[in-house]
Structure formats: C-alpha cells, structure tokens
N, C-alpha and C positions, 0 to 999 in steps of 0.2 A: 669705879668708872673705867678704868684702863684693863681691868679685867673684863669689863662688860663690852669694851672696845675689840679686844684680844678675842674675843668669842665670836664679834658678829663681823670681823676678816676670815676669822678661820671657816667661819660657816659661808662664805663667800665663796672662798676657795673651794670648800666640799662640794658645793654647789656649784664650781667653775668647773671643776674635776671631772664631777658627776656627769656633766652634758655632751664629758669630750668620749662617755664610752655609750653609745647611741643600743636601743634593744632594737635589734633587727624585727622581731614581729611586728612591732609597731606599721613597718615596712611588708613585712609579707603578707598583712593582714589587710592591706588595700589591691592585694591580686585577689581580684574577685570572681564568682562566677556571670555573675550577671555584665558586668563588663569586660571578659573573656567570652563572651557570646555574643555580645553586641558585637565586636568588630569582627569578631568568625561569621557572622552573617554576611556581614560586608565582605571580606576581603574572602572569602570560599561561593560569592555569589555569579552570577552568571556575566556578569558587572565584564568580571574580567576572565570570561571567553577559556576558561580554565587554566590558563597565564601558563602555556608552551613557550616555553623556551623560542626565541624568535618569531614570535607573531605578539600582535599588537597589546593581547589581551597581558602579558606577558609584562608589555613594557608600562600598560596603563598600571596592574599591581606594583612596580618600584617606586613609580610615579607618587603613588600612593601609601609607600610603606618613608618617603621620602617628606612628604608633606607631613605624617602623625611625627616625625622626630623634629621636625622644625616647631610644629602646634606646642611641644613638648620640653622645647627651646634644647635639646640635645644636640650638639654642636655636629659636625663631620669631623673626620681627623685631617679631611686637605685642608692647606691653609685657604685656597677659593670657597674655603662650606662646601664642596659640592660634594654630594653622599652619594654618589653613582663611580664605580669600578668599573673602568673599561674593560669585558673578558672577549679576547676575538676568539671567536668558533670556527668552526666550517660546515659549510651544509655539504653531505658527500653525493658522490655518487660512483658508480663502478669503473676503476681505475683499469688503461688498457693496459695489461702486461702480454711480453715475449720471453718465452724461455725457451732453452736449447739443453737439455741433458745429453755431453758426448756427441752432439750434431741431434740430435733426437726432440722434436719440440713438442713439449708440454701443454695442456692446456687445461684451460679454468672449468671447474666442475669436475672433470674425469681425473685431472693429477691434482691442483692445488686451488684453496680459497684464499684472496688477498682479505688482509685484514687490517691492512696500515696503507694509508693513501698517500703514497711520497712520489719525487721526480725522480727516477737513475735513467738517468739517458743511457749509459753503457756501464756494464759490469760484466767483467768477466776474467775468471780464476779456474787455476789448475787445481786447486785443493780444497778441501774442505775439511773441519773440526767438527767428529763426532763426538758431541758430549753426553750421551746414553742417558740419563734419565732426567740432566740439565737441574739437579739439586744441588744445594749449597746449602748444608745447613752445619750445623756447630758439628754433631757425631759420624756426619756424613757428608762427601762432596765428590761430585763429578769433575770439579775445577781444578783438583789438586794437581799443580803441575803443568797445567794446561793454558796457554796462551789463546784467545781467541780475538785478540786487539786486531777489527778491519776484517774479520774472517769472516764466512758465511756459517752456520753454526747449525747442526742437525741433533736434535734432541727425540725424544721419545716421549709419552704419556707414560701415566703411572707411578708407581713405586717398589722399589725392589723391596721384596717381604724376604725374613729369616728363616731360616730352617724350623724353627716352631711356631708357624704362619703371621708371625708380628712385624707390624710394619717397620721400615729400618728405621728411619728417623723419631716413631713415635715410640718405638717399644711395645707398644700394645696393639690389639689387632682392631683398634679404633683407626679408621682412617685421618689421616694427616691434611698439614693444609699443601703438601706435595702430592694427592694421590691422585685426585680425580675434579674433574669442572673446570668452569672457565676462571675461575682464582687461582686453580692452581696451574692452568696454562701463563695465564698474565704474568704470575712470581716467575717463573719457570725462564717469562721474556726478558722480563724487569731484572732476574741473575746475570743472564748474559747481556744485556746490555750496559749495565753499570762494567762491564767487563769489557768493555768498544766494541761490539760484534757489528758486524756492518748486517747483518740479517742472520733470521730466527727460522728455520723449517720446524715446524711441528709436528711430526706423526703422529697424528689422530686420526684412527680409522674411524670408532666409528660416528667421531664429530662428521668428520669429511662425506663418511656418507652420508650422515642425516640430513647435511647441507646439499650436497650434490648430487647425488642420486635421485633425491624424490624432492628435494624443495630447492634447487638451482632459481627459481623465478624468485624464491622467498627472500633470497640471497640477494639477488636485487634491486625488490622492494626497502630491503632494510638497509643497503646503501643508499637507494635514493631517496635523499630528504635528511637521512641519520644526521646528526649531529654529530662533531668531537674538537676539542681542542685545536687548535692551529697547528700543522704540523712541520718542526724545520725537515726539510728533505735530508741531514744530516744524521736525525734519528734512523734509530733500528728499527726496519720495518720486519715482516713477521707473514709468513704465510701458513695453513694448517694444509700438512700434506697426506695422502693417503697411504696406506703401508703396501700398494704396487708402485706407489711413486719413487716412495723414501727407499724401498731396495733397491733404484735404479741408485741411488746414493751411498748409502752401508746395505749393500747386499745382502749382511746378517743380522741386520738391525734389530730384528723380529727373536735374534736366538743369544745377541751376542752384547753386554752392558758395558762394556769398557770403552772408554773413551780413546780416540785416538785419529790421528790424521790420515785423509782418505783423499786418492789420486783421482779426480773428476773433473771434466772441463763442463765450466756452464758461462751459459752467454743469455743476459739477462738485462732488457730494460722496461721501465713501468712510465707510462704518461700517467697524472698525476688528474682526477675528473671533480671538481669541486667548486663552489662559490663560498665567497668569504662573508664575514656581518658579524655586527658586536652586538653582545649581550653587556649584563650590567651586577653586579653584587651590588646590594645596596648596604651600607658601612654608616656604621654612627660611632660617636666615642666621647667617651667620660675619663678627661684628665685628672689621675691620681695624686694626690696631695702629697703623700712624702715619699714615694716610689714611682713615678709618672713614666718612667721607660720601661718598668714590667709592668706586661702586655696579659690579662684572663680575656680571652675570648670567648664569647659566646654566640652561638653561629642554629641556623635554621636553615631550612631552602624555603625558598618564595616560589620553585616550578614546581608546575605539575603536568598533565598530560594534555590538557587543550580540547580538541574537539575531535568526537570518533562518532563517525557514523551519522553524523548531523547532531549528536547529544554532546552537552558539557560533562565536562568530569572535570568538578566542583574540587577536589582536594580538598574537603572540610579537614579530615585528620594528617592525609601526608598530603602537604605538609603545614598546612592554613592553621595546626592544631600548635605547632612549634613556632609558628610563624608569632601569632598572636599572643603566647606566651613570652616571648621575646619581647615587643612591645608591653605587655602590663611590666615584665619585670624591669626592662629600662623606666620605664616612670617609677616604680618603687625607687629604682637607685635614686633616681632625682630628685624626688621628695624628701632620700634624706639631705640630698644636701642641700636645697630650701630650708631646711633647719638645722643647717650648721654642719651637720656628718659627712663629709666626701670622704670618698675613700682613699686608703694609702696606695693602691696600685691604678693601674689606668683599665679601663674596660673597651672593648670595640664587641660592638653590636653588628656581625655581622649575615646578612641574608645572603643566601648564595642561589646564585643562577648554575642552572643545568647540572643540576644533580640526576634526576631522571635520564640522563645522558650520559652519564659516566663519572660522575661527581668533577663535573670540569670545571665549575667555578669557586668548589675550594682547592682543586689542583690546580689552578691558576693563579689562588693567591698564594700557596705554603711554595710552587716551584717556580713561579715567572716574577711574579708579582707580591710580593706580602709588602701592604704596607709599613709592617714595622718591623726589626731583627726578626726572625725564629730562635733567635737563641733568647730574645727578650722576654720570648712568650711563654708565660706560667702553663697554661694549662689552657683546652679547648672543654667549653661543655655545649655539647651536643645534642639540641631535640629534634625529632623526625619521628610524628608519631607518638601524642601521648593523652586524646582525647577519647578512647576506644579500650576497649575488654577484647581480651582474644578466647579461643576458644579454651584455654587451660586453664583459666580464671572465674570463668560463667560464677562460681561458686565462691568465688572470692576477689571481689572489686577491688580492694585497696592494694593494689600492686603496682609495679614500677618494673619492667627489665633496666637493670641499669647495666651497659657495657662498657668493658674496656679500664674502669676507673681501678681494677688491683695488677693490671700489666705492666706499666709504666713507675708508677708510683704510689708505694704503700700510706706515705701519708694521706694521698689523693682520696684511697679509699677509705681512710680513718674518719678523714673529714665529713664524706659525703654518710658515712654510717653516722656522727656523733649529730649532724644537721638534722637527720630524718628522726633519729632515736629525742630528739630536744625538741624539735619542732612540730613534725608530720606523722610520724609513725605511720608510716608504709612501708608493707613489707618489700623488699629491695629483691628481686628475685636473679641470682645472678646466672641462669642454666646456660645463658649463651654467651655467657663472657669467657669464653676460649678461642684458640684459633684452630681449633679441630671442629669446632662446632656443624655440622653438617650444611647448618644453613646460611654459615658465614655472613653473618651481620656485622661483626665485628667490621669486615671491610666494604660494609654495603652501603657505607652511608658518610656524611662531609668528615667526620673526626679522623675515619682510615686515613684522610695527608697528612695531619699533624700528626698522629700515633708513628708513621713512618720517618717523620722525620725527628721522634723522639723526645715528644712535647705529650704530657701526662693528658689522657682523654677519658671523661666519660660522657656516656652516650646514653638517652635517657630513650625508651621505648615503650609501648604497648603490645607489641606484638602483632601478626597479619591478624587480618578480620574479613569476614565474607566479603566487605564492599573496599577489600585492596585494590588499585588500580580500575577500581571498575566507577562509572556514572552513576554507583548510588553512593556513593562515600560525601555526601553530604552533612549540612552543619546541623540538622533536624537531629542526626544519631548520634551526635556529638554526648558525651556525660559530662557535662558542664561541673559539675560537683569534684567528679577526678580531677580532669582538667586544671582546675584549680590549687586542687594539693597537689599535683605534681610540681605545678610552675612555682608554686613555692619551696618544694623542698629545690628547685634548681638555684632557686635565689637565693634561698638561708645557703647554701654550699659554694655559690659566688662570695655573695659577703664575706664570709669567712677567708674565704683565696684573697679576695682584695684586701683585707684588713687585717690580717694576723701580721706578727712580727716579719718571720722569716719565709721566705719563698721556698712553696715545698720542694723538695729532692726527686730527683728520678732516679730510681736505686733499682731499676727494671728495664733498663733499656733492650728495646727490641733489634736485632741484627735480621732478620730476615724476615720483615713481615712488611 
C-alpha cells in the first residue's frame, strides 16, 4: 500500500515536472499560413493608404496593430496600457544658410549641400581641423592626436589604399565600410561627432555634383516633405562640399592626407525651414517569469511608402510581411502561457515607425527614448522582408538571409543555427552578414541601433525582389508557405533567448560600426 502510494506522488511529480519544460512546436505550429495571410491582406490593403509615415493611413495601421494586441489581451509595457510611443519627426524643408570663406561667400549648389537642418545664428572661427580621410578604425585613424572638441572638421571621401592596392583598414582590395556611399559618409560624421565637432565639411565631388550640377531642383524636392528625426540645434550638423570649395579650405586637400590644423576665417549661419508632428511605434510586452528585467526584443516596421502618383504601394512584404509575423508569433507566445509556460525573460513587441525615413523610430527608441535599460536588452530580432524569393534563390525557396546574428555574439548565432537545424531546416544563407558587404543591409534596417549600441542582432531577410519599393509589392505574391517557416524559425530562436538559463554573452563587440 505505501509502496503503491510512494509511486503515484512520484508520478505526480514527474508529471508536475514534466509540464514545467513546455515543446516549443506545439507553439510554432499555430504560425500558420492561412492566418499569416489573412491579416497580410488586411493590414498590406489599400485600407491604410500604404501607412507613410505621417499621414492618416499610417496612423489608422498602429490603430490597428494596437487593437489585434488588446483582442490578444497582450498587455503594453506603460503602466496607462497605452501601446503608442511618442516619436517626434520633422517634416523638412530647405534650410537658408550664409557662408563667408576669408570674406568670400559661398553658396548652395555651386560650393556646398546642407544636409542637417539646425539653427546657428552666428558661427565664426579662425581655424579649422583637417582630418583627411575622417577614419577611425582599430589599424587605422585619422583622430590620433587630434582634438576636434567645437571645431569645424574637413574630411575627405574615400580610403587611403597600400602600396599593393589593398584597402588600409580592410587589407584586401574589397572595399570597406570607410570607402565609398552614403554609409560610409554617415560613419565618417557619426566619428567626428562623437568627438564634439560642432560641424562636418565633406568633400564629395562627385556626390556634390550629381546633386548640384544637374539635380539642384531634386535637392529640393527631397527636402521638401523629407522626414527625420527631431533635431537639437546642438548636434553636428554636416554639409557635402565640392573639391573647388574644400581647397578654398586645405588647398591640398586633393594631394595631401594628414591631418592637421588650418588658418581660415568663416562666418557662418543657417535659419533652420521645418514643421514638427509625431509619429508612433507601436510596443506590446510580455512580462517574464523569472528574469522580468531582461529585455529579447522583437521589432518590425509598420511604414511603408504611402501614395505615388495617385497608386498605393501596399507593402505586402516590406514590411506588412514582418509586420504580421510579429503578431502570429506574439499570440504563439501567449498561448503558451494560457497553458502554464511564460517565459523566464520579458519580451517587447516592437513596431517601428519611419524606417523608410531613416530608421528613425528605432533611433528613437535605442538613443532618446528606450523604454527599458539597453544594457537590460538580450538581444533584437529583426524582420523586414521575409515573405518573397529574390532572384538568387528562383531555384531554391527554402532560404532565409539571416544578418548580423555572428557579429555581436557567437552564442546568438549558435542558437539561431541549433533552432533552424531542430525545427525548420532552412537554409540560413549568411552572404550579407558582413560590414563590407556592398550593399550594406547590415545597416539598412531597425537592428543597425541596437547592433551600435552593442546589443547582439539578427536580422531575418529575403532579399530585393522586382516589386521593392515599387505599387506592385502586394500580398497576392506574397509565398504564404515561406512566410510561415520563416516566422517560425524567428520564434523557435526567441523561445530559446527567453528561456534558457543564462543570458547570452556579447563576445563581439562592435567599436565602429
């Protein structure tokens, strides 16, 4: 009898035991295709006006990605519930500046393009720091030695190459994320301004010309209306200057890489041309059971382009394709803890506004606004784009570009391999997870703020496809079937982040990216 009692506690317990270790498919196996199409129909439909950033259609989609997390009973992280992130923007338009090189005035199109919309009523210096090719990296640096705290700062394009034509900082004669584009102007601003430069001259000749010479009008067109961030008049603003301009500045600019301080008087102020208006991220979040202050974020964009030419441009895939994966996988998580499984870390569901702008609304939450530490935050995963075949695939569908997840942290990428290899078996195709990668995706999309700020990301992809940015990128050519094992292999690779023991390691940290 007491033996027979002794057996059916113990089997109690095994049984109690048992419940507390939940099989994630159970969970990924209600991301379906038939209801990841359902609401891609919805939410990629004309409904909402192709939800631009700043116009209605825009705000009716939060509205709506606000109401499926309440139906869903998935709480907010504010204590009001309210699941809407304030992001202030700005709508631009063409900033007046005055400039004076040596009594000699400057002007827009023929010398310089503004490209930061700030106030300086009055600015004016005898000197100036030339910092030659404005690189900072681990083997190489322009900075060494060089003060440019409040200075005005004269940089160059390009990269200086070795005597056996290999790039300096790369070693090989692959170009770098210093050599050429608008990334690696940006990093080039982004060095000297973390370094207090009160402004960035850029000699780009033949930027400056493609802008000023033959598309001045295009110039500003794409200020007027452009979106960006809010900006304190405090920041480093930033002009690209042409290579007759910049040798009124270093004379040898063009012959001469060393850096060094240069006797120039400039007299300089910019009125500031802009209206202001908020956008919204929309944020949802699942309190973690025994680890509830580390933060897995999982993040999407909700914009897309709006209306061109009288036609919508639906975003079925970027980004309505991440968007809706994000929604089935928060109801997976909820489901399990309807039956008992919550998870040991906390989750935030977050949708970001105005990516297609600049990725301003996940740079609005990792640098103004994050609602929770960054230091608390495990890891970001990242969809944008994963309902689509690119052209290098036609011949083989079951693929995935996954980025970014072996930069940061080698566990990061262990996990997301051991997920796919247990769960999905899709090939993981990693050819653009570098930061040389020509076509710099790595920083084209929401994870680049948290990758920068040294929070392990991966970034799940499909690749461009005929109908990118364009009014046929509709949810008709959607593959419903990918679709589906994508959003699950993102969710078996969450589970894991949220429930394993130990919070993975960053054993990769980036300094210059």
């Amino acid at each position: 009898m007491k033996k027979n009692v002794l057996h059916f506690v113990l089997g109690l317990l095994v049984m109690s035991c048992a419940k507390e270790v939940a099989d994630p498919k159970v969970y990924g196996d209600s991301i379906t295709s038939n209801d990841l199409k359902e609401l891609l129909y919805k939410f990629a439909s004309d409904e909402f006006e192709g939800r631009e950033t700043g116009e209605p259609g825009h705000d009716m989609a939060t509205q709506y990605l606000k109401e499926k997390y309440i139906s869903m009973e998935i709480s907010s992280p504010y204590e009001n519930n309210a699941y809407l992130q304030e992001v202030p923007l700005e709508r631009q338009k063409l900033p007046e500046v005055n400039m004076t090189i040596n009594g000699k005035k400057a002007t827009i199109y023929d010398d310089f393009i503004p490209s930061k919309n700030v106030n300086i009523n009055s600015l004016s210096v005898n000197q100036i720091v030339y910092a030659g090719y404005g690189i900072d990296a681990d083997n190489y640096s322009d900075y060494k030695n060089l003060d440019v705290k409040d200075k005005i700062v004269v940089i160059k394009s390009g990269e200086p190459i070795n005597a056996d034509s290999t790039y300096i900082t790369s070693g090989t004669k692959e170009e770098s994320q210093w050599t050429s584009g608008r990334r690696a102007r940006n990093l080039k601003i982004e060095c000297a301004s973390k370094r207090g430069a009160k402004a960035v001259f850029v000699m780009n000749n033949s930027t400056h010309n493609y802008f000023a010479k033959r598309y001045s009008k295009m110039i500003e067109s794409e200020y007027e209306g452009s979106i960006r961030s809010a900006a304190n008049d405090d920041d480093t603003f930033n002009f690209i200057i042409s290579l007759a301009f910049a040798k009124q500045l270093v004379h040898d600019i063009d012959t001469n890489d060393t850096p060094k301080i240069v006797d120039v008087n400039i007299e300089l102020s910019i009125k500031k041309n802009f209206e202001t208006f908020n956008s919204h991220n929309v944020v949802a979040f699942i309190k973690g059971e025994e680890k509830p202050d580390e933060i897995v974020v999982i993040s999407a964009h909700l914009d897309h382009l709006g209306i061109e030419d009288g036609e919508i441009s639906n975003g079925a895939d970027d980004d309505g394709s991440g968007t809706v994966a994000m929604l089935e996988i928060a109801q997976a998580f909820k489901d399990a803890i309807k039956d008992g499984y919550s998870p040991k870390r906390s989750i935030l569901f977050l949708h970001l506004t105005a990516e297609e702008k600049g990725l301003q609304g996940s740079k609005y939450y990792t640098d103004s606004n994050p609602i929770f530490p960054l230091e608390n935050t495990v890891a970001n995963l990242n969809i944008d784009m994963i309902g689509r075949v690119d052209a290098l695939h036609e011949n083989d569908r079951n693929y995935i570009y996954v980025i970014g997840s072996d930069m940061l942290s080698t566990e990061l990428f262990d996990i997301s391999e051991t997920a796919n290899k247990t769960y999905t078996n899709i090939n993981l195709d990693y050819r653009y997870s570098n930061k040389t990668d020509p076509n710099q995706y790595y920083y084209r999309s929401d994870h680049y703020n948290f990758a920068k700020n040294n929070i392990p990301v991966a970034f799940y992809f499909n690749g461009k496809h005929d109908d990118y940015h364009k009014v046929t990128d509709t949810p008709d050519k959607i593959e419903y079937d990918l679709l589906e094992k994508r959003a699950r292999l993102v969710f078996y690779t969450a589970w894991e982040l949220v429930n394993r023991e130990h919070r993975i390691i960053v054993d990769g940290a980036e300094k210059n990216i």
